[in-house]
mmCIF file as gemmi writes it, N, C-alpha and C atoms, coordinates in Angstrom:
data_model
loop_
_atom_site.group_PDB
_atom_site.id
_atom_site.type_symbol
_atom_site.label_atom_id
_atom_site.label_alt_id
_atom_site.label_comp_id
_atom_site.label_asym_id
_atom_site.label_entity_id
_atom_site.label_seq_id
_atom_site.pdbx_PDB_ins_code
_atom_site.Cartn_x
_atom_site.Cartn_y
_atom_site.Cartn_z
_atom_site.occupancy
_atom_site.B_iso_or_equiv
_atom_site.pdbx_formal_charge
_atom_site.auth_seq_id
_atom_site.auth_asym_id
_atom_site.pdbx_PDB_model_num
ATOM 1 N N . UNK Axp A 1 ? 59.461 -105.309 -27.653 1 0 ? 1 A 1
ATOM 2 C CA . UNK Axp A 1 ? 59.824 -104.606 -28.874 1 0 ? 1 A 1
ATOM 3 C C . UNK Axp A 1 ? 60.034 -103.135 -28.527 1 0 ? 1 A 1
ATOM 4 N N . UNK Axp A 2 ? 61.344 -102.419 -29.02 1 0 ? 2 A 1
ATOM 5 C CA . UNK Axp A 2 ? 61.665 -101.192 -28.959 1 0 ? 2 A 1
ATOM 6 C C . UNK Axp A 2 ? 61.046 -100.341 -29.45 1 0 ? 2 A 1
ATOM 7 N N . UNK Axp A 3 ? 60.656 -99.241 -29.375 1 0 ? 3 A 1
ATOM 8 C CA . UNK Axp A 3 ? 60.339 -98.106 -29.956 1 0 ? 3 A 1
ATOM 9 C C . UNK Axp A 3 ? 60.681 -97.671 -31.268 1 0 ? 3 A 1
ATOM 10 N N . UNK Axp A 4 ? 62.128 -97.703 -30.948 1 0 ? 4 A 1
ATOM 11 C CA . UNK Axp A 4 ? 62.306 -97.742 -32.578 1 0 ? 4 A 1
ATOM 12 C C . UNK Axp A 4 ? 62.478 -98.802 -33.232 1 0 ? 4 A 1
ATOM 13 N N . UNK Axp A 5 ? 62.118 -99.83 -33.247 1 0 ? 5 A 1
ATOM 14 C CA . UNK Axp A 5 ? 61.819 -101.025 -34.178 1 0 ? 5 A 1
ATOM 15 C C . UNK Axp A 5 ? 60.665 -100.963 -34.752 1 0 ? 5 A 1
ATOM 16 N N . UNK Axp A 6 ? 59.86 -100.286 -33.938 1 0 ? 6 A 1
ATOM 17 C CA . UNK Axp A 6 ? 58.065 -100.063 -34.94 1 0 ? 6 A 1
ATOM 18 C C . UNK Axp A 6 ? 58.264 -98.322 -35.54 1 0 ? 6 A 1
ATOM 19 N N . UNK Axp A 7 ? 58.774 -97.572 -35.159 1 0 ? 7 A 1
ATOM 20 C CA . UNK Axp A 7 ? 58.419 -96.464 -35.752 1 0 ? 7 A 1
ATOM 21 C C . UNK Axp A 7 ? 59.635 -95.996 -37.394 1 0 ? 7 A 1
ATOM 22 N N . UNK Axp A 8 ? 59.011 -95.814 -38.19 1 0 ? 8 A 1
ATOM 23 C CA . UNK Axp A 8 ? 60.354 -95.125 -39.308 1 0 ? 8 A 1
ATOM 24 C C . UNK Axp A 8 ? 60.645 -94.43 -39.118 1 0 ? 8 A 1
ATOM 25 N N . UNK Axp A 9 ? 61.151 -93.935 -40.301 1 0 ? 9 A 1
ATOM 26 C CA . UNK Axp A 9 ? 61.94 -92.548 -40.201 1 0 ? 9 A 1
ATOM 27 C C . UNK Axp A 9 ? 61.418 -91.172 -40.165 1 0 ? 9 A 1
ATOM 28 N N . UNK Axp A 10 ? 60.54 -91.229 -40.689 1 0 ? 10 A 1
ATOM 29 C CA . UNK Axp A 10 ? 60.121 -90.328 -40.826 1 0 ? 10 A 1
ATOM 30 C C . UNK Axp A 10 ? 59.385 -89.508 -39.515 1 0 ? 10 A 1
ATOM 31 N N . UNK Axp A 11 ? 59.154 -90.581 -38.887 1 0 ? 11 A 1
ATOM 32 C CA . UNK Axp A 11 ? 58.681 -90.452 -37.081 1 0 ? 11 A 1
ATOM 33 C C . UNK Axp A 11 ? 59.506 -89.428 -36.167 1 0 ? 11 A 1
ATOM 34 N N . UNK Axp A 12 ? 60.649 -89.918 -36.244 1 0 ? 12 A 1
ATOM 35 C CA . UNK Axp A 12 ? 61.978 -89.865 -35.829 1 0 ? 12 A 1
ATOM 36 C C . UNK Axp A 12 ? 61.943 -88.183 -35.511 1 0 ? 12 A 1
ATOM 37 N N . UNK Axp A 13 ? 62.384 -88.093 -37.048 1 0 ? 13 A 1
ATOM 38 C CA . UNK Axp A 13 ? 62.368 -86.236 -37.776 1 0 ? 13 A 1
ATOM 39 C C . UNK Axp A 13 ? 61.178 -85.628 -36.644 1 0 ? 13 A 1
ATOM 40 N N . UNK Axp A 14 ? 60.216 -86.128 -37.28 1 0 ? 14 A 1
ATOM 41 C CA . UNK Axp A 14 ? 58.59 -85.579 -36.668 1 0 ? 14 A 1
ATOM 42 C C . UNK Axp A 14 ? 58.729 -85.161 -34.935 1 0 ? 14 A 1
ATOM 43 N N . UNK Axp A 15 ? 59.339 -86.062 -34.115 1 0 ? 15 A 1
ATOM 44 C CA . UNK Axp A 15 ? 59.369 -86.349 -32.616 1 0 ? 15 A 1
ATOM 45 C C . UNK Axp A 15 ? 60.072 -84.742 -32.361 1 0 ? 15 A 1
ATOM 46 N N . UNK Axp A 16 ? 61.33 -85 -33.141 1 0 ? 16 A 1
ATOM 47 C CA . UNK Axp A 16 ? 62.084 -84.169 -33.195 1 0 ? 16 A 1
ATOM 48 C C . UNK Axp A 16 ? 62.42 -82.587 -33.284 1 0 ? 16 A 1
ATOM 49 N N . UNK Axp A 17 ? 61.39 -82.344 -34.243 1 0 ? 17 A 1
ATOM 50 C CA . UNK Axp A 17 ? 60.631 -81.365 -35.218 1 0 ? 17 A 1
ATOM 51 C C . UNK Axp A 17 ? 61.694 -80.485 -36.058 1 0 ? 17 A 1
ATOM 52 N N . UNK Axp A 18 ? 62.621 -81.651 -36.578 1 0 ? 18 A 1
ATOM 53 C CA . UNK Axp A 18 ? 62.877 -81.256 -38.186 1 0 ? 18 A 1
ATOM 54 C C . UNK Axp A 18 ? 62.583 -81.697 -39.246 1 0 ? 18 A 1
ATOM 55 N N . UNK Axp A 19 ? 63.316 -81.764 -40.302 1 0 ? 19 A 1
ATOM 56 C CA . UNK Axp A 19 ? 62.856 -81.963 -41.277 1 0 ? 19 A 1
ATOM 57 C C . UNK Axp A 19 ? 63.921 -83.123 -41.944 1 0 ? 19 A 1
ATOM 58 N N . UNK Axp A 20 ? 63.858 -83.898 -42.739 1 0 ? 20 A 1
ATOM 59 C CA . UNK Axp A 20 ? 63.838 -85.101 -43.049 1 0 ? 20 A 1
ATOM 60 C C . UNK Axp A 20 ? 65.362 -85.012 -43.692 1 0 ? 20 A 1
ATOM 61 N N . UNK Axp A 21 ? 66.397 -85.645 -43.654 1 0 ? 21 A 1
ATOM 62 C CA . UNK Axp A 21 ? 67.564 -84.555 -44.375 1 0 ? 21 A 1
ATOM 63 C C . UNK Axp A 21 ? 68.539 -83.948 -43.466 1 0 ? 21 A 1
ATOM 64 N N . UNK Axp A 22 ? 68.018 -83.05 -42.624 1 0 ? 22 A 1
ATOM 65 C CA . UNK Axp A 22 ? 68.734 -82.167 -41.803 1 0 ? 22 A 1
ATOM 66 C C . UNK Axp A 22 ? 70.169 -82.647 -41.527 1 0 ? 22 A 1
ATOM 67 N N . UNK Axp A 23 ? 70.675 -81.477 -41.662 1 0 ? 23 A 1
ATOM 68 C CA . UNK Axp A 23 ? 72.254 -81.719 -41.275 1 0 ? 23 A 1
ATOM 69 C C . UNK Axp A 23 ? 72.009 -82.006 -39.514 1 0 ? 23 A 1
ATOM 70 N N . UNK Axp A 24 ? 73.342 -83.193 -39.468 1 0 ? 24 A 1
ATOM 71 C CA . UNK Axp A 24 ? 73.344 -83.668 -38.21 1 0 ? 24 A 1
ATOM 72 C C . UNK Axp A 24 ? 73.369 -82.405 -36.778 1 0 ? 24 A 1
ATOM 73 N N . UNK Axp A 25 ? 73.936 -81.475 -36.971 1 0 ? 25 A 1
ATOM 74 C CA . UNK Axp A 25 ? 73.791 -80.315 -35.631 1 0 ? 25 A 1
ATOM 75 C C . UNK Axp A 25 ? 72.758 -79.806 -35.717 1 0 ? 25 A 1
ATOM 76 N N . UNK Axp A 26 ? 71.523 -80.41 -36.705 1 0 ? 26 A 1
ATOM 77 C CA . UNK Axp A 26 ? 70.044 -79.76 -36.234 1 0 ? 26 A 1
ATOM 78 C C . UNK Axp A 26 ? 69.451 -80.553 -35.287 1 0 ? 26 A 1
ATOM 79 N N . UNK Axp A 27 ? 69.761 -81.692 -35.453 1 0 ? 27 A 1
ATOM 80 C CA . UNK Axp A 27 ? 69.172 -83.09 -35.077 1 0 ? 27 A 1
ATOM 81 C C . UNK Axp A 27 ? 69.719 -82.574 -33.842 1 0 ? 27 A 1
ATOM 82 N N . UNK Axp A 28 ? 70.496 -82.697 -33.475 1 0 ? 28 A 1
ATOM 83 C CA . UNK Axp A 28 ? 71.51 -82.085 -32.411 1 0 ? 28 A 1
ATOM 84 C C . UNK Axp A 28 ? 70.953 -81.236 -31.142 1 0 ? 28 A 1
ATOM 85 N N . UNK Axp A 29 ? 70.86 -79.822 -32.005 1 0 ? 29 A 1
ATOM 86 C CA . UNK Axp A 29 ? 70.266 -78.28 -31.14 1 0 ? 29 A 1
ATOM 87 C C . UNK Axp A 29 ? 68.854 -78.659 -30.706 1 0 ? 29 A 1
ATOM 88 N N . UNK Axp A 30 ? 68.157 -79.555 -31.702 1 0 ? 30 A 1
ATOM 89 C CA . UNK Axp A 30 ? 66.721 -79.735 -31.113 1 0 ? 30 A 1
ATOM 90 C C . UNK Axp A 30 ? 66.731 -80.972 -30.481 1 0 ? 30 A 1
ATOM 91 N N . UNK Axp A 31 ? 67.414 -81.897 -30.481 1 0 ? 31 A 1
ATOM 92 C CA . UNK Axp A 31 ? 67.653 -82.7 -29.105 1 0 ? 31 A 1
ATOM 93 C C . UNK Axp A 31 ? 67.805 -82.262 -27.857 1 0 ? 31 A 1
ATOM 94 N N . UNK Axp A 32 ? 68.535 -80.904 -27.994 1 0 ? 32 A 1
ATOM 95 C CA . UNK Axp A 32 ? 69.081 -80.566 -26.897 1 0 ? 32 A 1
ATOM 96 C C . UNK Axp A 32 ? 68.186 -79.231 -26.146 1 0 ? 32 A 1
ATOM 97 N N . UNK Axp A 33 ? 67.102 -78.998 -26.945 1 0 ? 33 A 1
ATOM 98 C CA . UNK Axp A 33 ? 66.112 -77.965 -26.368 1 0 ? 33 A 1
ATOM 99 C C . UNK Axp A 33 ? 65.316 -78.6 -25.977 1 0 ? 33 A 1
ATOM 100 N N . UNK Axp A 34 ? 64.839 -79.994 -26.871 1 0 ? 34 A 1
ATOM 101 C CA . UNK Axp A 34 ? 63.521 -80.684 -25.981 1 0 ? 34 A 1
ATOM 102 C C . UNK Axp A 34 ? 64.138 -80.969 -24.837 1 0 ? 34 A 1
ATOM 103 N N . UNK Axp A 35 ? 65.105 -82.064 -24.864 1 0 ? 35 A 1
ATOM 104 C CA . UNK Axp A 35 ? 64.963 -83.202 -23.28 1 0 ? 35 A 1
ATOM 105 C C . UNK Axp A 35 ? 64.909 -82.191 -21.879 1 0 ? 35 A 1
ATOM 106 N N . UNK Axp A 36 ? 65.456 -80.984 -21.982 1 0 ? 36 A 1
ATOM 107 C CA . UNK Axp A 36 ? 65.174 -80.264 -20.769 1 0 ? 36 A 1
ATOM 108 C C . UNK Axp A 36 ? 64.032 -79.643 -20.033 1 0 ? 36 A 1
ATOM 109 N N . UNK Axp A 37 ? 62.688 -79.718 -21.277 1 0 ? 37 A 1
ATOM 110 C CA . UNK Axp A 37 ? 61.168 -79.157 -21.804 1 0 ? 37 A 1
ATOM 111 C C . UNK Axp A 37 ? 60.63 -80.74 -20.571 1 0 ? 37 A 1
ATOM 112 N N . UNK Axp A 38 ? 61.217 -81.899 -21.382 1 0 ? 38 A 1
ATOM 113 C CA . UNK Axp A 38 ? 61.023 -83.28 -20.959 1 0 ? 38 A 1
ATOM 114 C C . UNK Axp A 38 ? 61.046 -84.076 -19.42 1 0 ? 38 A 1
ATOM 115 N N . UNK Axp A 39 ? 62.515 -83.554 -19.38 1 0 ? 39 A 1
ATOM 116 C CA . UNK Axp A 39 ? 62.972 -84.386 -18.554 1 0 ? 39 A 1
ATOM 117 C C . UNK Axp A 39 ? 62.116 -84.315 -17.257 1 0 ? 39 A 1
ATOM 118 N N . UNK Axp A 40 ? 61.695 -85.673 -16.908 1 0 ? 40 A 1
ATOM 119 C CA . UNK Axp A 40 ? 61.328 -86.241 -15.611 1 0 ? 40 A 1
ATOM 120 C C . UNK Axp A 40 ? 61.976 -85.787 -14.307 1 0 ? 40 A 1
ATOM 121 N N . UNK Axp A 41 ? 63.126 -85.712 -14.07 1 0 ? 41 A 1
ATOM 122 C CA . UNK Axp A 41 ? 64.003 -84.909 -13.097 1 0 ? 41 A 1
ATOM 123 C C . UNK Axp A 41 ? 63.405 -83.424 -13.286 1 0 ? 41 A 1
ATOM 124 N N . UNK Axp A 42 ? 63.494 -82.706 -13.738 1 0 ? 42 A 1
ATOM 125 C CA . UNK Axp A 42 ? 62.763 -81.65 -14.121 1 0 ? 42 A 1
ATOM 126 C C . UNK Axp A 42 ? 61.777 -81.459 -13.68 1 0 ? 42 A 1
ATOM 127 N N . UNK Axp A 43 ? 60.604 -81.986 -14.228 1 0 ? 43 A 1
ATOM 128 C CA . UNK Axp A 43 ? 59.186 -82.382 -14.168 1 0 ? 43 A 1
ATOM 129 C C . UNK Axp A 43 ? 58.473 -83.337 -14.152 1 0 ? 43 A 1
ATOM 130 N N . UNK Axp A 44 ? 58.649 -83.672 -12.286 1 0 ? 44 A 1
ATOM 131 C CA . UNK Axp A 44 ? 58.271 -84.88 -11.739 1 0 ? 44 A 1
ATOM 132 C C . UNK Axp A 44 ? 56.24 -84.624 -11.963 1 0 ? 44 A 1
ATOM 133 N N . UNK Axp A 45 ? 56.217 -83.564 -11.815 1 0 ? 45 A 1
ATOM 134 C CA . UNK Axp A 45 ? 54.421 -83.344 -11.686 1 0 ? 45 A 1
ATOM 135 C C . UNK Axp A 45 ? 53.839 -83.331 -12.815 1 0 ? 45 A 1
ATOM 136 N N . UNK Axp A 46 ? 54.609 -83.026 -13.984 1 0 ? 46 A 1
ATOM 137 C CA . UNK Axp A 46 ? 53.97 -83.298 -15.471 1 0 ? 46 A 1
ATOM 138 C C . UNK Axp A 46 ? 53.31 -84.267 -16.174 1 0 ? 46 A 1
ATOM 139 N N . UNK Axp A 47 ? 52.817 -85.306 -15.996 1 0 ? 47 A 1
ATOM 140 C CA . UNK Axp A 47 ? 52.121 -86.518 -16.076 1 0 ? 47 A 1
ATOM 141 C C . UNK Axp A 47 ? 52.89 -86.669 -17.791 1 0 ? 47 A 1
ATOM 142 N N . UNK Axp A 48 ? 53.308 -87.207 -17.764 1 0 ? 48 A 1
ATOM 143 C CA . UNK Axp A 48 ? 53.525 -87.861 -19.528 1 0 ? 48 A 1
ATOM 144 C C . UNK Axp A 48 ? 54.703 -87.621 -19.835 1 0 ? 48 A 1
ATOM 145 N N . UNK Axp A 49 ? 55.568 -86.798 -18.796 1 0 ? 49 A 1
ATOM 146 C CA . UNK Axp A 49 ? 57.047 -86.056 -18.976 1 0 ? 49 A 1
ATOM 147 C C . UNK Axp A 49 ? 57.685 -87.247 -19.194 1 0 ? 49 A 1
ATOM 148 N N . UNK Axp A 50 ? 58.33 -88.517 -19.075 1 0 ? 50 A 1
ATOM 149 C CA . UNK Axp A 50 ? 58.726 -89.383 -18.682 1 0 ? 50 A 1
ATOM 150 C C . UNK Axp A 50 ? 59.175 -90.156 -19.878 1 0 ? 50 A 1
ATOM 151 N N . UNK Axp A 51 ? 56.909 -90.33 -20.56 1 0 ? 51 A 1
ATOM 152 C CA . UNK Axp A 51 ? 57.613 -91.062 -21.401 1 0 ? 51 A 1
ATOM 153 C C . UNK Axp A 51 ? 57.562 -90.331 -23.091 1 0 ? 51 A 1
ATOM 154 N N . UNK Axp A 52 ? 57.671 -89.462 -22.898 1 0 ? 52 A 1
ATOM 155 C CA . UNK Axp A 52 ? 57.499 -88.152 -23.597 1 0 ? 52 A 1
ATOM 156 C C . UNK Axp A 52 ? 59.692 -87.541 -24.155 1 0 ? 52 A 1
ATOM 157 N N . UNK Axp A 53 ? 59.828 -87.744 -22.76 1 0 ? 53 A 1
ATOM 158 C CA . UNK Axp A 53 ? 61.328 -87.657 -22.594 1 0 ? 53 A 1
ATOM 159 C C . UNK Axp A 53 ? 61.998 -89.284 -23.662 1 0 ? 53 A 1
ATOM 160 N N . UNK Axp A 54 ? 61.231 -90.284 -23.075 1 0 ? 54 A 1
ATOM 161 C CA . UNK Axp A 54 ? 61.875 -91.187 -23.161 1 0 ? 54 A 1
ATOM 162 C C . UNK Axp A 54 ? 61.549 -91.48 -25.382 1 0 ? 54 A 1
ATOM 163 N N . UNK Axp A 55 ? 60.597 -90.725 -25.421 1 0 ? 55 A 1
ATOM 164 C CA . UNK Axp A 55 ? 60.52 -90.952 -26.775 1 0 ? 55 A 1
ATOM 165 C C . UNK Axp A 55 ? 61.394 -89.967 -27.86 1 0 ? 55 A 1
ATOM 166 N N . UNK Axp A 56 ? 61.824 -89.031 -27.14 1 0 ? 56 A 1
ATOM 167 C CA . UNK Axp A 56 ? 62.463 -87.762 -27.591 1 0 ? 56 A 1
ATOM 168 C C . UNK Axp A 56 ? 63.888 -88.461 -27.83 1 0 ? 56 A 1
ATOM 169 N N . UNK Axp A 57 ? 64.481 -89.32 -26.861 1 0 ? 57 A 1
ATOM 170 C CA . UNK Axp A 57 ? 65.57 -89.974 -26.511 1 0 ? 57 A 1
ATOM 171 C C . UNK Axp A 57 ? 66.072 -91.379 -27.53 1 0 ? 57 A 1
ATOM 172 N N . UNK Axp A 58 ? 64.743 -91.855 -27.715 1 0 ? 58 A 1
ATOM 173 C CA . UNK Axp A 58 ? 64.485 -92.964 -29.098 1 0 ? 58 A 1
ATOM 174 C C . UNK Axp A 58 ? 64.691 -92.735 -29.979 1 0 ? 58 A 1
ATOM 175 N N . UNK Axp A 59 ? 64.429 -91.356 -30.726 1 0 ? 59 A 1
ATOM 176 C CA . UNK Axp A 59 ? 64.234 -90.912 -31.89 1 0 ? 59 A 1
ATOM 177 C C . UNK Axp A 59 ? 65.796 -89.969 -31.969 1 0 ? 59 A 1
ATOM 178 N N . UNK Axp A 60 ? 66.238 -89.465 -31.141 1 0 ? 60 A 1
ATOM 179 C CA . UNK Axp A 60 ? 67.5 -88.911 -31.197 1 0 ? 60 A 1
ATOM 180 C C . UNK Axp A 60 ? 69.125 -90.141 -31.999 1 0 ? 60 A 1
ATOM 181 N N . UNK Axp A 61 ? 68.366 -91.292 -30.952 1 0 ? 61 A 1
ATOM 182 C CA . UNK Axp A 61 ? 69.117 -92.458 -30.966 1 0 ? 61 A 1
ATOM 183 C C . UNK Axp A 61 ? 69.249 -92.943 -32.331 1 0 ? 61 A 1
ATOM 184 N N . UNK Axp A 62 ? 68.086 -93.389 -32.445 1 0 ? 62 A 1
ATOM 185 C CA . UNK Axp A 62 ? 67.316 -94.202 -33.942 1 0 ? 62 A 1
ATOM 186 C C . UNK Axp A 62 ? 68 -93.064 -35.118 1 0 ? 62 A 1
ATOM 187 N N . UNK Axp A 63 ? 67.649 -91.937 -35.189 1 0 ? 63 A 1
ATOM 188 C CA . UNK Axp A 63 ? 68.707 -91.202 -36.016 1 0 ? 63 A 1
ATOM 189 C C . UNK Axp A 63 ? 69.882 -90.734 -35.869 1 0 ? 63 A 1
ATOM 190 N N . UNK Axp A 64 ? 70.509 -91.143 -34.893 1 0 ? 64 A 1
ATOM 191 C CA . UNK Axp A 64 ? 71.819 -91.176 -34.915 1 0 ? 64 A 1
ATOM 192 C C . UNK Axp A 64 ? 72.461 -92.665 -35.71 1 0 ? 64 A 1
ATOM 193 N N . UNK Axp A 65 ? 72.016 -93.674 -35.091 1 0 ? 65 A 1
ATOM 194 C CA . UNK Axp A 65 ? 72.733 -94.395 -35.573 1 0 ? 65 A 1
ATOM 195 C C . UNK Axp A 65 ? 72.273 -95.043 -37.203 1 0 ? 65 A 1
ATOM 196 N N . UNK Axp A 66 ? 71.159 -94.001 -37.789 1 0 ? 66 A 1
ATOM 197 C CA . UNK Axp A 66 ? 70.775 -93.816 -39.567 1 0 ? 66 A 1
ATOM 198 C C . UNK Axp A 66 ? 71.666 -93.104 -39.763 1 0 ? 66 A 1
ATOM 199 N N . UNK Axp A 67 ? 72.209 -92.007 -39.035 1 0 ? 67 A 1
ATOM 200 C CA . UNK Axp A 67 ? 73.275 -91.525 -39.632 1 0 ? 67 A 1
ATOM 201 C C . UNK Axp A 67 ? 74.548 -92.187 -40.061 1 0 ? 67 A 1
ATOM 202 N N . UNK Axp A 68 ? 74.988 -92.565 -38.775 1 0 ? 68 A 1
ATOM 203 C CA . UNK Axp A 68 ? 76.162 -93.28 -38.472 1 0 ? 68 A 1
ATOM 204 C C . UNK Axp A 68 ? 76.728 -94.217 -40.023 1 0 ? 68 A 1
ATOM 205 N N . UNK Axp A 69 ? 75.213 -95.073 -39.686 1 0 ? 69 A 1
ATOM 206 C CA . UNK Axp A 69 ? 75.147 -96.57 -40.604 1 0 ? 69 A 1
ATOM 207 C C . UNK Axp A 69 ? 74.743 -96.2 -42.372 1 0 ? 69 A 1
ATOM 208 N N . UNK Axp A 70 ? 73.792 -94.935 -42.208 1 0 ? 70 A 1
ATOM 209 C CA . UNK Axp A 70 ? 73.898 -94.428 -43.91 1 0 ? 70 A 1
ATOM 210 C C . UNK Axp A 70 ? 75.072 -93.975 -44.887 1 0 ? 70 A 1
ATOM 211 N N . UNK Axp A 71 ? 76.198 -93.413 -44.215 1 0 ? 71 A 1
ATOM 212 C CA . UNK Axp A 71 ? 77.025 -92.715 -44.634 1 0 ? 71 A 1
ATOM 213 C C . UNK Axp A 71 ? 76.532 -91.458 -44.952 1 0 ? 71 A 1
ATOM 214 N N . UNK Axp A 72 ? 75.771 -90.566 -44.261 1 0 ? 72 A 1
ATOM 215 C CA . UNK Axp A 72 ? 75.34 -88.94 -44.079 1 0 ? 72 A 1
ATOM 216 C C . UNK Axp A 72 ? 76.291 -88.741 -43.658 1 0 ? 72 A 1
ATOM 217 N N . UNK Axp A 73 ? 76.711 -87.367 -43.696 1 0 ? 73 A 1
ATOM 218 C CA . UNK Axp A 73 ? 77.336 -86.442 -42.951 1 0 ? 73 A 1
ATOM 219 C C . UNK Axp A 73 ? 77.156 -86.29 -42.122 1 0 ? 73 A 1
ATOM 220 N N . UNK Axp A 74 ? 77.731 -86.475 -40.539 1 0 ? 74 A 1
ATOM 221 C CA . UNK Axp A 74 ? 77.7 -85.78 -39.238 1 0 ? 74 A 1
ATOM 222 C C . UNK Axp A 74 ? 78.489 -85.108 -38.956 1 0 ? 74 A 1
């Protein structure tokens, strides 16, 4: 079972750290400040980077395609 099959929406936002709503280029800019904080390539010595990255990456996903499939604005 996927990650995002157990977590809602509201998770998602949270991982993320916006707010519930947000226009799609927030979702966006803070996708794009964590995974580099994250990334395993990055920070092989960080213990948790990995799957820390890999949850940042779930939740980017998982609300993308709420977007996609809600009819929100992107």
């Amino acid at each position: 079972m996927s990650c995002s099959s157990v977590m809602k929406l509201p998770e998602f936002y949270r991982i993320l750290h916006v707010s519930p709503g947000v226009k799609w280029e927030e979702i966006k800019k803070s996708y794009r400040a964590l995974t580099p904080k994250f990334h395993p390539d990055h920070h092989p010595d960080i213990e948790g980077s990995e799957s820390r990255f890999m949850e940042v990456s779930s939740a980017f996903k998982a609300l993308e395609f709420h977007y996609q499939t809600s009819g929100i604005q992107k």
